[in-house]
DRENPAVEX-999274 format. One record per atom (N, C-alpha, C, O, CB): x, y, z. Coordinates in steps of 0.2 Angstrom, whole numbers, plus 5000, padded with zeros to 4 digits. Atoms other than C-alpha are relative to their C-alpha. Glycine has a CB too. Layout:
XYZ
...
END
This chain:
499949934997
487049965020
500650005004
500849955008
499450025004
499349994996
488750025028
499750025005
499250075006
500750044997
500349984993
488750015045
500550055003
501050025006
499949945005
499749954999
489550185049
500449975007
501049955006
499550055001
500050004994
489850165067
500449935000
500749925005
499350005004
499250064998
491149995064
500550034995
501150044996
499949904997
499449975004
491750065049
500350084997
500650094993
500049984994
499749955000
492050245050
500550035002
500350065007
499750025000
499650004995
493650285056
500350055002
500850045006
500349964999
500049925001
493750465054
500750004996
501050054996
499950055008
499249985004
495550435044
499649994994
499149954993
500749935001
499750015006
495750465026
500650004997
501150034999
499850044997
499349995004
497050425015
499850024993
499350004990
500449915000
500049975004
497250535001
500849964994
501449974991
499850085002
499450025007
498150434989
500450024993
500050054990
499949964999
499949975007
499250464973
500149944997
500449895000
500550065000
499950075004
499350334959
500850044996
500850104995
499149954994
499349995005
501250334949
499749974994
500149964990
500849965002
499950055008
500550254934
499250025000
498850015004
500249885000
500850015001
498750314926
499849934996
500149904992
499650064996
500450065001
497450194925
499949984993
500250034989
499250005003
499950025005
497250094909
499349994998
499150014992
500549945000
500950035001
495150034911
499850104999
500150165001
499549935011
500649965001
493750154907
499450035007
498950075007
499749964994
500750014996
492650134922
500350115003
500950145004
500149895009
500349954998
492250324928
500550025007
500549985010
499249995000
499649994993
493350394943
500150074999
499850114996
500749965001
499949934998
494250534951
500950014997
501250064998
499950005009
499250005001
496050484943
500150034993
499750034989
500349925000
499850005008
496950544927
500249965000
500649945004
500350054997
499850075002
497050394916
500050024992
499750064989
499549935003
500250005004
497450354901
499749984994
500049974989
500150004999
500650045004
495950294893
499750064999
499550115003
499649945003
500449965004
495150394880
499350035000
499049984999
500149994997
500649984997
493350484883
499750065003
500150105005
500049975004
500549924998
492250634888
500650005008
500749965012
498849985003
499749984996
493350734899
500350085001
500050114996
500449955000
499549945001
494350894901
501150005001
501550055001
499750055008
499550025001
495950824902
500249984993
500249934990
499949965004
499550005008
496850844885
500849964997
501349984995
500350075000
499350045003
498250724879
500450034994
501050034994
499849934996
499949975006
498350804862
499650024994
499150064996
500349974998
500649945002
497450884846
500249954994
500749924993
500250105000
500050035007
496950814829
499650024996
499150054999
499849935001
500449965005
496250874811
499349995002
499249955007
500249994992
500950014999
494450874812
499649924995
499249874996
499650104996
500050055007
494350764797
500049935002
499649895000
500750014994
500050054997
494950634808
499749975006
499749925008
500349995001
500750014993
493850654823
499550055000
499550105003
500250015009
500649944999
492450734818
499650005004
499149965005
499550014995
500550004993
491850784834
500150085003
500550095007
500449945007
499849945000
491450994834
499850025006
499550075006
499950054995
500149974993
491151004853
500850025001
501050085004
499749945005
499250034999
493150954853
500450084997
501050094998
500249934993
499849925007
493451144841
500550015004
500450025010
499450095000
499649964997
495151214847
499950074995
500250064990
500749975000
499849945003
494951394839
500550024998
500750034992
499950045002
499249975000
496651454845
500649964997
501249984996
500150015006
499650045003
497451304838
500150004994
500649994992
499949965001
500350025005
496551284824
500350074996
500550054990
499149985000
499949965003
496951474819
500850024998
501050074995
499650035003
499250014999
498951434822
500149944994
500649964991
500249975009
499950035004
498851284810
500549994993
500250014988
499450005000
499749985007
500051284796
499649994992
499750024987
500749955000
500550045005
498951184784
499250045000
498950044995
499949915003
500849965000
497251294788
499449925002
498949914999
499950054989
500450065000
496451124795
499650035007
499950065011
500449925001
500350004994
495051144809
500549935003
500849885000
499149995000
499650034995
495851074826
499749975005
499550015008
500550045002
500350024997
495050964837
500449965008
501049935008
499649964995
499250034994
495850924857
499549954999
498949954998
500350045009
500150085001
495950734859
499749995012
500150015016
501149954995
500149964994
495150744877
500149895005
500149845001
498950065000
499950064995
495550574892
499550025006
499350075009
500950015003
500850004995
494050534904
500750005006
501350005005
499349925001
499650024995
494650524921
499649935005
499049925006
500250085005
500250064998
494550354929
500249955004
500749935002
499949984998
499950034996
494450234944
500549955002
500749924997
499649995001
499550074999
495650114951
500149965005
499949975011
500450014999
499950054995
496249974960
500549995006
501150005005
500049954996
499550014995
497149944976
499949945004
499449915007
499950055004
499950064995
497949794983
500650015006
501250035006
500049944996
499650014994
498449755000
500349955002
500149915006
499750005003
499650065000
499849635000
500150005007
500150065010
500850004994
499949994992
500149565019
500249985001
500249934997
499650005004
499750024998
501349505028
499549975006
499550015011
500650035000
500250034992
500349375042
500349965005
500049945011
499749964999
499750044995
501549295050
500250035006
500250095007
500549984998
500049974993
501849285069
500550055003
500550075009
500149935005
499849934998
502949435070
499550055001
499550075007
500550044994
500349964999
501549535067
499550015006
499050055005
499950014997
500549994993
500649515084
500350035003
500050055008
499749955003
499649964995
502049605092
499950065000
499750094995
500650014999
500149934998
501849765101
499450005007
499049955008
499750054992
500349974996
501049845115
499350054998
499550104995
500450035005
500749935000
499249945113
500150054995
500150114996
499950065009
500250015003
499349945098
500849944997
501449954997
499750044997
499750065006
499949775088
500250014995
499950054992
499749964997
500050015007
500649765073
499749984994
499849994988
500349994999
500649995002
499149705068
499550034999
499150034994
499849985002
500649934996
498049835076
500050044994
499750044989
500350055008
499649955005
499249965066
499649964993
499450004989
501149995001
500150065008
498749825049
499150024999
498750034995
500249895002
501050005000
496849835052
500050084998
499950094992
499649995010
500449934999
496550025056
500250024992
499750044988
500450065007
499849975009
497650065037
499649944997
499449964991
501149994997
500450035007
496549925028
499250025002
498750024998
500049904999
500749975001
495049995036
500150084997
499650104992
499750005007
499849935002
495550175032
499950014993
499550054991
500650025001
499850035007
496150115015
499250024998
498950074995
500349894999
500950015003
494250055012
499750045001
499250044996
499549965002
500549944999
493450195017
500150054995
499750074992
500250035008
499649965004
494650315007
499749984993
499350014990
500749995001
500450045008
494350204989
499450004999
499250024994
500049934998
500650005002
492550184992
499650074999
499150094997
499749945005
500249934998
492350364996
500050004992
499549974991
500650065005
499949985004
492950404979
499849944994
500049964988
500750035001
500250065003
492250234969
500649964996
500649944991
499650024995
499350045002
494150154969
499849935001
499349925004
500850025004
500150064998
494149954970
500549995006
500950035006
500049944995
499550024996
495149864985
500049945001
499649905004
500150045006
499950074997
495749704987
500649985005
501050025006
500149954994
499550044994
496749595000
500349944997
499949904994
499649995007
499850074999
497849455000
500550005004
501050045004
500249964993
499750014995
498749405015
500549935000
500249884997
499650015006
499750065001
500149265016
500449995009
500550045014
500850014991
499150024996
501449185029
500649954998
501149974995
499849975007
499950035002
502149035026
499849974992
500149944987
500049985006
500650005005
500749015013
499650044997
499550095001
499749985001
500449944999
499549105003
499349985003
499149935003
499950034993
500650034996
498049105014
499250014997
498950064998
500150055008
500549995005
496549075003
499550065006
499450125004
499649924997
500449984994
495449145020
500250105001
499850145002
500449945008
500149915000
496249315019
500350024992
500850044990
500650045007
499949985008
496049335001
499450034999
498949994999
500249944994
500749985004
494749454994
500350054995
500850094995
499450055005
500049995006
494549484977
500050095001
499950115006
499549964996
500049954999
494649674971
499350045001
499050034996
500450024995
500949994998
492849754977
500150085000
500650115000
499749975008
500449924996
491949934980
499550005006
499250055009
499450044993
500250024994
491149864993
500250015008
500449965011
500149954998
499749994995
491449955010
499849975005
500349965008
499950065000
500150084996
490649815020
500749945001
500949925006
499449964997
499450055001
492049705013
500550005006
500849965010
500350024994
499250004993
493449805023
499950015004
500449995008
500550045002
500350004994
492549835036
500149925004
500349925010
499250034998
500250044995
492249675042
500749954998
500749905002
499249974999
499250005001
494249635034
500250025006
500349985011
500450044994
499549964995
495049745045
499449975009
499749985015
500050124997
500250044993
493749665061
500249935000
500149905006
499250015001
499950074998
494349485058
500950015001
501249975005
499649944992
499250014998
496349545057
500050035007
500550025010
500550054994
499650004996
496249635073
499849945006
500149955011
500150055002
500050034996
495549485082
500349904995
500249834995
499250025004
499850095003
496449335072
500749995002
501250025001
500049994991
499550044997
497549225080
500749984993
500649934990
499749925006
499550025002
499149225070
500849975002
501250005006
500050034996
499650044996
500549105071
500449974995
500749924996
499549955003
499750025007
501349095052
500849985002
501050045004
499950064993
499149985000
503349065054
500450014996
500849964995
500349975003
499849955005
503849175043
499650024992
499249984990
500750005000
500449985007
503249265025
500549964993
500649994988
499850104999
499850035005
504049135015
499450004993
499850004987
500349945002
500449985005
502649155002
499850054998
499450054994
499649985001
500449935005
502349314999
500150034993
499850074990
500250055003
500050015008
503149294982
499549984995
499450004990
500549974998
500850045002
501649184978
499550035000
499250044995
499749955005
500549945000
500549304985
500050054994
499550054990
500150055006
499949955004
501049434974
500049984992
500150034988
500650035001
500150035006
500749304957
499250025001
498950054997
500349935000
500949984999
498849334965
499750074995
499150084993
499950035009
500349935001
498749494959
500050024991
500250084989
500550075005
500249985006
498549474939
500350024997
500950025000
499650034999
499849975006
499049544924
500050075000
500450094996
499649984995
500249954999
498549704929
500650065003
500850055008
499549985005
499349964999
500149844930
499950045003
500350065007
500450024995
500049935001
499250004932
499749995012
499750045016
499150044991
500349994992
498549944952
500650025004
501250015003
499749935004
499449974994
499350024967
500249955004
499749915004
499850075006
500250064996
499849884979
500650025004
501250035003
500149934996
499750034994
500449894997
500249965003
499949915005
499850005003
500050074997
501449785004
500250025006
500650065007
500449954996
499849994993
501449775023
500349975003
500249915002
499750015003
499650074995
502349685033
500650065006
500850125005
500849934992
499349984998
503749725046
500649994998
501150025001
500049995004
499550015006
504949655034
500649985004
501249995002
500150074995
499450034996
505949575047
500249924997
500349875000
499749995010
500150055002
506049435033
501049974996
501350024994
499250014993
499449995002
507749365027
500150004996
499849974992
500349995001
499849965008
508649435012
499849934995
499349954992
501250024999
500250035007
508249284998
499150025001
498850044996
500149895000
500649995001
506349315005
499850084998
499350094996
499649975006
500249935000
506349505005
500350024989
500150064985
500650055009
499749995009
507449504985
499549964996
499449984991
500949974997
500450025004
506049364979
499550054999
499650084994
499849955001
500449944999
504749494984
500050054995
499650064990
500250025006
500049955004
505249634977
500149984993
499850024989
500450045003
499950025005
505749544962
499449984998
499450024993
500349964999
500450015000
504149474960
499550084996
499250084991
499949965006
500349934999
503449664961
500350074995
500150124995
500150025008
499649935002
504649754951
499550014995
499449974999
500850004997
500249965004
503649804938
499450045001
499050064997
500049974994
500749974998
502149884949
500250055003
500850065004
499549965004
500049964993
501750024959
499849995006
499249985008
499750054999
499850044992
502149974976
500250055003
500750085001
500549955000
499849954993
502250074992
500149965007
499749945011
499350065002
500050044993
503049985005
499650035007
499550095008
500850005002
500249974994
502249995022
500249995005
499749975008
499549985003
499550044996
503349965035
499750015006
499750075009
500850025000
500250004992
502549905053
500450005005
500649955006
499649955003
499750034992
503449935068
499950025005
499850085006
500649995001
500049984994
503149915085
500350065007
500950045009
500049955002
499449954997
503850065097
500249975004
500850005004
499950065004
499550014997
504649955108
500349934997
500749895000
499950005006
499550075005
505349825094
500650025000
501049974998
499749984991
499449995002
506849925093
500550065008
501050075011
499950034990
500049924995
507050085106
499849985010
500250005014
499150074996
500450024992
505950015124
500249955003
499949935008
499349995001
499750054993
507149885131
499950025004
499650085006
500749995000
499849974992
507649885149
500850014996
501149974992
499949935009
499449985001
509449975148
500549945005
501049925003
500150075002
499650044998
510049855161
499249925007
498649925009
500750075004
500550064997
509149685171
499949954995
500049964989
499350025002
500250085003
508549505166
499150024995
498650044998
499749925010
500650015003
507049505152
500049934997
500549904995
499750054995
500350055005
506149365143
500050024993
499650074992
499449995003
500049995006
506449375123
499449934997
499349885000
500750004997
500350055005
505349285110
500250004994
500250054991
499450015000
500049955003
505749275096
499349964995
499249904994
500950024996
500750015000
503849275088
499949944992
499449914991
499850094998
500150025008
504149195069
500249915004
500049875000
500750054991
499550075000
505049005078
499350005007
499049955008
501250005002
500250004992
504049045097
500749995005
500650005011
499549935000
499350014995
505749005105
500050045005
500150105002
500650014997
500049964993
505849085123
500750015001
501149955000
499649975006
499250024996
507749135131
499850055003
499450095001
500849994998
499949914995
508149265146
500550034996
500849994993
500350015010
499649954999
509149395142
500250045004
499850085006
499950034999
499849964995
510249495153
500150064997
500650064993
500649975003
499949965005
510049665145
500550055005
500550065011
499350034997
499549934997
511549815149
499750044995
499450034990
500949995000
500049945004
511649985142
500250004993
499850034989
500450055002
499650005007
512849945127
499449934997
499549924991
500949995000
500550055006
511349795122
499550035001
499150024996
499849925001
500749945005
510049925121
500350054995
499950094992
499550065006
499849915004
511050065112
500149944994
499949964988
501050075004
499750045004
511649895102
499249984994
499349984988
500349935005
500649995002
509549855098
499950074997
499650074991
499849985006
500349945003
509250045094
500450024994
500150054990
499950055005
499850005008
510750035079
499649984997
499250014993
500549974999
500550055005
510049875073
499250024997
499050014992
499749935006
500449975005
508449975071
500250054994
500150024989
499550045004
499749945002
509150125063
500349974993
500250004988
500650045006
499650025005
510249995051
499549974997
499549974990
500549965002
500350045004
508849895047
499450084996
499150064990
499649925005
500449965003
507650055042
500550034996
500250084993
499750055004
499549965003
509350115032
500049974994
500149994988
500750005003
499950055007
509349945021
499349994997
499249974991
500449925001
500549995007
507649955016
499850044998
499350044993
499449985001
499949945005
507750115011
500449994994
500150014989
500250065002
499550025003
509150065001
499849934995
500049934989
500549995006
500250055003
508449894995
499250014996
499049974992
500249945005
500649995002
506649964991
500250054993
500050054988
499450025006
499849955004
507550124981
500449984993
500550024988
500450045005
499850055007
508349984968
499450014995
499350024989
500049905003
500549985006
506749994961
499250025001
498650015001
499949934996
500649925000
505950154963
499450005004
498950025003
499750034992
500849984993
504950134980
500550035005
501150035006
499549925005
499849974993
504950244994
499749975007
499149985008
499850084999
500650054992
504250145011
499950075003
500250125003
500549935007
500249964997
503350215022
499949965008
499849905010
499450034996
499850054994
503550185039
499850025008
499950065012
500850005001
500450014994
502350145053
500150005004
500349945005
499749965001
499850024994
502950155071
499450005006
499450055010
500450055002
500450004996
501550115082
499450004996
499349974991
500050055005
500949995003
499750175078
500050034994
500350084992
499450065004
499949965009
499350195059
499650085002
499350095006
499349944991
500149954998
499050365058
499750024993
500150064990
500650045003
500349965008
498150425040
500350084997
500250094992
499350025001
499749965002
499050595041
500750024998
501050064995
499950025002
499350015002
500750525042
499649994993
499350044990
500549925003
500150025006
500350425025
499750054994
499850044988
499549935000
500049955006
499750575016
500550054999
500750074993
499450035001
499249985001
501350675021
500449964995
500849984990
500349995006
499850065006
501950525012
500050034992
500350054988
499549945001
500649995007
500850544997
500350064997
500550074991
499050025003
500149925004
501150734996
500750035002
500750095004
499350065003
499649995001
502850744997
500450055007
501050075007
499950014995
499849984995
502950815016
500349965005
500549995010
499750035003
499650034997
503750665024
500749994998
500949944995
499749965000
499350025000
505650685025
500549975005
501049995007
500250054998
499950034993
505750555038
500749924994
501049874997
498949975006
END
């Protein structure tokens, strides 16, 4: 039994797939696989599918040849979603909420959403490695994310950096027609961010892009802080002025310019988290009202 009260999160994500499904299993998707449906592909003499529920009249009565006409009808049908993850110790950054946090709340959401509608969801999370531990196969199982998205936001990670996530993304089968997320804050460098997507080019893929509100914008304008930088652990002070925060708030601005730019190579659009995942962003997304 789903335990409401851990996993209900009052978010949906109403998602859209670029590619219909290829399997048969019963859903809410247009796909194309053939079967009891109202969805029409096309029309065929009768002779070759004798099937007179199928009758086009108006077709049949347009016919040049005088043949009964029969529509060729497409079930509609479920599908799969995977959650490719970036684990490495970048993503524990952020204040109230993490970039974890933010990671959780969209894979619980996620689950909630698919299972709503009888979609599958799977996970595989990498850093340095693929992490057998956060690997779940593709399920309908709303318990699953549920108790996913409770072990990501209390798990101590510590990967230095997502050199494997190319690996990861071999995880995910033969399978073309799945939607697959990949999240990360994609602070990864250029050979690891071009294997990636290389690896991915022939799916549908929606980038996720995490970032913390003050990873780029909430310096101090001027005074001594403490930096980390999270993927090495390495500590130094910093003496920050005005022109090294305005210098920080480019650096954001440039780096959200090139992964639009480097994800739009091959036909993704990211989507881009700042703080608390939000479920009405990502359907703006989805439905064409995000022109962020």
């Amino acid at each position: 039994m789903v335990d409401r009260r851990a996993g209900d999160t009052g978010q949906e994500i109403l998602y859209r797939l670029a590619r219909r499904p290829m399997h048969g299993r019963p859903g809410r998707h247009h796909s194309r696989a053939p079967g009891p449906g109202l969805d029409v592909h096309g029309f065929a003499p009768l002779a070759i599918f004798p099937d007179v529920r199928r009758l086009d009249l108006h077709v049949s009565a347009r016919d040049p040849f005088g043949h009964w006409i029969v529509r060729l009808p497409r079930q509609r049908s479920s599908a799969t979603l995977i959650v490719l993850a970036d684990l490495s110790a970048s993503m524990t950054f952020g204040r109230a909420p993490r970039k974890q946090d933010a990671l959780a709340d969209f894979v619980d959401a996620l689950g909630h959403s698919a299972w709503r509608v009888g979609d599958a969801i799977g996970f595989v999370g990498a850093d340095e490695a693929v992490r057998e531990q956060w690997t779940l196969a593709p399920t309908r199982s709303r318990g699953a994310t549920v108790e996913l998205a409770r072990r990501l936001r209390g798990a101590h990670l510590n990967g230095a950096g997502a050199g494997a996530i190319s690996l990861a993304a071999l995880r995910l089968g033969r399978r073309r027609d799945a939607l697959v997320f990949l999240a990360s804050d994609f602070h990864w460098p250029e050979p690891v961010l071009r294997a990636a997507c290389a690896a991915l080019a022939s799916r549908d893929v929606v980038p996720v892009v995490l970032w913390a509100p003050d990873e780029f914008d909430r310096w101090p304008r001027r005074g001594l802080a403490e930096v980390q930088d999270l993927e090495s652990g390495e500590r130094r002070a910093v003496w920050f002025r005005p022109s090294l925060a305005a210098a920080m708030a480019r650096a954001g601005a440039q780096r959200r310019a090139e992964l639009r730019a480097r994800f739009a190579d091959y036909g993704w659009r990211p989507f881009f988290c700042d703080g608390a995942f939000h479920a009405a962003a990502l359907n703006a997304y989805f439905h064409g009202e995000d022109r962020a």
